[in-house]
N, C-alpha and C positions, 0 to 999 in steps of 0.2 A: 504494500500500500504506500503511496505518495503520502510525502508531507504536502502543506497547503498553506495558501495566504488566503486574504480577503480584502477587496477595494468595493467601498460604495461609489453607486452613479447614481445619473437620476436621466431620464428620456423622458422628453417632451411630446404628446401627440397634440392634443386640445388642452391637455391638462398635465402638468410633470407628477411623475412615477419615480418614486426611488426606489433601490432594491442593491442586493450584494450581489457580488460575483466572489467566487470562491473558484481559484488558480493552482495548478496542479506545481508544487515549487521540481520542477525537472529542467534538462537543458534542451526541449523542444520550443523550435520555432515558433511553431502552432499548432492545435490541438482544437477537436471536434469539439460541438458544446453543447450543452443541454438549456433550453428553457425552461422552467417548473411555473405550472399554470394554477393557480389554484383554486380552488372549489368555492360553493357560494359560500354566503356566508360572510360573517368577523375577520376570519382570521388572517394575522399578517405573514410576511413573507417568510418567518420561522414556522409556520403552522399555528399562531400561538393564539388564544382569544381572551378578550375581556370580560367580554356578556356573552356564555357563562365563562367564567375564570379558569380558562383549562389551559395548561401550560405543556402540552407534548412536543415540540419543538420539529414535528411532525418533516414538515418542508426541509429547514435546517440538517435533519439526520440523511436526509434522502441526498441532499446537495453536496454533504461532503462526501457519502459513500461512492457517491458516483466522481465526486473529482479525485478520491485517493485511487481510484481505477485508471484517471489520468484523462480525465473530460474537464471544462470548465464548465459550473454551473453556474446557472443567472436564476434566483427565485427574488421576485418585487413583491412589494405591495400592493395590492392592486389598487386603483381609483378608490377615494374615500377612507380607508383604511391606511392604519398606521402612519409612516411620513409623507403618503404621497395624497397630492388635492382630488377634490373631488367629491361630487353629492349624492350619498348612497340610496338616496330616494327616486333622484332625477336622471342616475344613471341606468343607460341601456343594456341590450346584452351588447348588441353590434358596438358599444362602446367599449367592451372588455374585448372581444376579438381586436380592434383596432388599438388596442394596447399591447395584447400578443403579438400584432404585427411589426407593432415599434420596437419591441423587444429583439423579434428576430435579425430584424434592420440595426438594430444596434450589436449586434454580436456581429453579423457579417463586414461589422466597418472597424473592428478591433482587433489591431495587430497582433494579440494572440491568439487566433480563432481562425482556424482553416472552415471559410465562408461557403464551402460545396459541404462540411459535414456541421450543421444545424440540424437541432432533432429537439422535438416539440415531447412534453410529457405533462398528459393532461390528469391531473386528479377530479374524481365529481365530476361538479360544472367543466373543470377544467379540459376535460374530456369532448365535450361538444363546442367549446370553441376552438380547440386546437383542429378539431376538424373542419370546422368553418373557415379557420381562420389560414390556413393552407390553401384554401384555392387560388390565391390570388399571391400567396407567400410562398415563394417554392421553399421546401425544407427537405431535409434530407431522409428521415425518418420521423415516425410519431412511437409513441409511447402511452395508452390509455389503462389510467388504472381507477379501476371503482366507478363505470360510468361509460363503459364503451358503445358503442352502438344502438345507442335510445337518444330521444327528445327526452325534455324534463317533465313531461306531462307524463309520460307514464311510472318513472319511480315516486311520482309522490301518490298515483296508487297503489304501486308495490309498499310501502310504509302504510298504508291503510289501510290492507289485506294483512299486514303481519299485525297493525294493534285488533281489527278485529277477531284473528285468530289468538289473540292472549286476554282480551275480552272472553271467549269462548269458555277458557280457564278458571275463570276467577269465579272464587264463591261465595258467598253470600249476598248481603244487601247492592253492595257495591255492585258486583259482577251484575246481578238480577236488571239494575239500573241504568248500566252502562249498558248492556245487551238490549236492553229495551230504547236509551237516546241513538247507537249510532248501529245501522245495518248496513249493509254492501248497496242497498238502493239508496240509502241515504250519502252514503259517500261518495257515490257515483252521481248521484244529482247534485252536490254542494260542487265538484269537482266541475262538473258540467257548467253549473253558473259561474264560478270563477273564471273560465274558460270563455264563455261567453261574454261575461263582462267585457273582460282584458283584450280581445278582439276585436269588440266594438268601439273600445275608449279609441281617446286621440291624445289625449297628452302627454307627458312623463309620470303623472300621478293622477291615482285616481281614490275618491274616499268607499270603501267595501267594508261594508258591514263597520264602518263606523270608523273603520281605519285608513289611514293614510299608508296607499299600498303603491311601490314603483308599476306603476302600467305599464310604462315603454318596457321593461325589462320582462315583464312577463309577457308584451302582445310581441314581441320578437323570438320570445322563445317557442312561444307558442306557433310562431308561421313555419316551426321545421318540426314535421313530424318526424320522426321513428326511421321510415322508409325513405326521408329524404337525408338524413343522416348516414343510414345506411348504403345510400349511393353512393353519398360520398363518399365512402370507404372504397370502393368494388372499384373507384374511377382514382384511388391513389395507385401509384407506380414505384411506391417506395415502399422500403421495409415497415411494418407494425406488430407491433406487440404487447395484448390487448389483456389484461387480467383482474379479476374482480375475486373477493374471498368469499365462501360458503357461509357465512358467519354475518357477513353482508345485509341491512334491513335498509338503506339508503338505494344500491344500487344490485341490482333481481344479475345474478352470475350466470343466471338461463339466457339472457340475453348475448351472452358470446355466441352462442348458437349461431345468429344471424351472422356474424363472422366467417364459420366455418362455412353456412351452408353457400358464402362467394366462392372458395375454391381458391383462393389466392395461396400463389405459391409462398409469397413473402409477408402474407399475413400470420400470426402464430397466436393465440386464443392459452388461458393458463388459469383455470381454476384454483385457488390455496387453502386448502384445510384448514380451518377453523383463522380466518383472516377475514376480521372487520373492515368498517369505513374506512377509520382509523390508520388503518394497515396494521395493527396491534392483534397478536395470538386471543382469540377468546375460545373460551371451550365451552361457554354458559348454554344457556339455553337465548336462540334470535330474540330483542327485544324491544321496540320502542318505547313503551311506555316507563322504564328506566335507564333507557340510554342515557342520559345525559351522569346518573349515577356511574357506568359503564365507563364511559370518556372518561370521566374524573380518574376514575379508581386505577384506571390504565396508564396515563397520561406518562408517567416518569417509563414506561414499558419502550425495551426495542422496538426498530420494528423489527414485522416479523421475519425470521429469519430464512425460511422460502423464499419470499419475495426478494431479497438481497440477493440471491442465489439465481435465481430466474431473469433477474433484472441485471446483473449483474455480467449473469457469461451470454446473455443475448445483446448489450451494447458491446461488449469487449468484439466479439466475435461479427459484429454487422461494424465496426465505425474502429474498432484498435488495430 
């Protein structure tokens, strides 16, 4: 393993972005790099989040693993978050791709960075903009984890399919109660209206059910379904490497499927035994309705050490 340094920058698109790069310390020229995109959400370019206070350092662990392999990595903050500007209300999605793009553009223009090997790694959210965000970005590879091959409209039913099935569970008053406010029709028609809403809106916000909700960011997620995603995949010509963990209640691991059934030579699909959101070992039993207990508890955890492995001798072997 490489020692390492670290230089903050900051990239301008509409609005300046800072974030670290983390430098493999060797006597190469230049060296392939990684972008680390990251999920919705608080958290900042470490992984790390305020509201709730969960300190995994998630990003950070993934960034230097992959630079003591001998890659440069770039993980920012994204818009709104941490030091970089920005209104997390009023921003879009198309404005987080156009941040992923400034990122790739800014690696391609730094003299440590062999500019034909850029490779996009998207977590969550970060997954469906790295795929967007490549058409127009040529990059050399992608890397999707927790989040491949779906719009965002369908894991936030996969998460209501797993609290109703732990709803099913519970006994007493509680369970009786809850089983009676939220059914699979009812989830499905709430999902429905939000969905409609955010389609019809026109602004950057819109008030839903009494809140102040980003609309642009949901009525743009919303214009790419599943299958239009999934195109874009079948129409990359470059290496990917797609894996989600079994343990998983944010992003459905069945969903690599669609992966496999392109037939792409250089697409590779990777299931992880008992591997959360998080990318953290869980052995529990799948949960939402105490995740965020789950996050806490884990938070100082590796990650997992699969994925290290898998992620690991698949960039070595595509980009070293």
């Amino acid at each position: 393993m490489l020692s390492i340094y670290e230089e903050n920058f900051s990239v301008t698109t509409d609005v300046t972005l800072r974030g670290t790069l983390a430098i493999p310390e060797a006597s190469e020229e230049k060296y392939p790099a990684i972008v680390i995109i990251n999920g919705s959400g608080g958290a900042d370019r470490d992984g790390n989040m305020k509201k709730p206070a969960i300190r995994a350092n998630l990003y950070k662990d993934l960034a230097h693993y992959l630079t003591q392999l001998g890659f440069i990595s770039l993980r920012y903050d994204k818009r709104s978050v941490g030091e970089s500007e920005g209104d997390p209300i009023k921003s879009g999605m198309m404005d987080l791709v156009k941040d992923v793009r400034g990122m790739v553009q800014f690696l391609k223009s730094h003299p440590k960075v062999d500019p034909t090997k850029v490779i996009l790694l998207g977590h969550s959210e970060g997954c469906i903009l790295a795929t967007i965000a490549q058409q127009e970005t040529p990059v050399a590879g992608m890397v999707l984890i927790a989040g491949a091959a779906t719009s965002i409209k369908e894991p936030m039913m996969y998460q209501n399919l797993i609290i109703l099935d732990e709803i099913q569970k519970l006994k007493g008053l509680k369970g009786t109660l809850l089983r009676y406010l939220l059914t699979e029709e009812k989830l499905r028609k709430q999902l429905d209206d939000l969905f409609q809403k955010m389609m019809m809106s026109e602004g950057d916000t819109l008030r839903y059910k009494l809140k102040k909700t980003p609309a642009r960011w949901f009525r743009e997620h919303f214009s790419y379904s599943s299958e239009a995603i999934v195109e874009l995949l079948d129409k990359c010509e470059y290496p990917i490497l797609a894996i989600t963990g079994d343990k998983d209640v944010q992003a459905d691991c069945n969903d690599l499927n669609r992966i496999k059934q392109l037939e792409k030579p250089n697409a590779k699909t990777v299931v992880i035994k008992n591997m959360d959101h998080m990318l953290k070992e869980f052995k529990g039993e799948k949960t939402v309705l105490n995740l965020m207990k789950q996050y806490k508890q884990e938070a100082k955890d590796p990650i997992h050490p699969q994925l290290k492995i898998e992620l690991g001798n698949w960039v070595t072997e595509q980009y070293l």
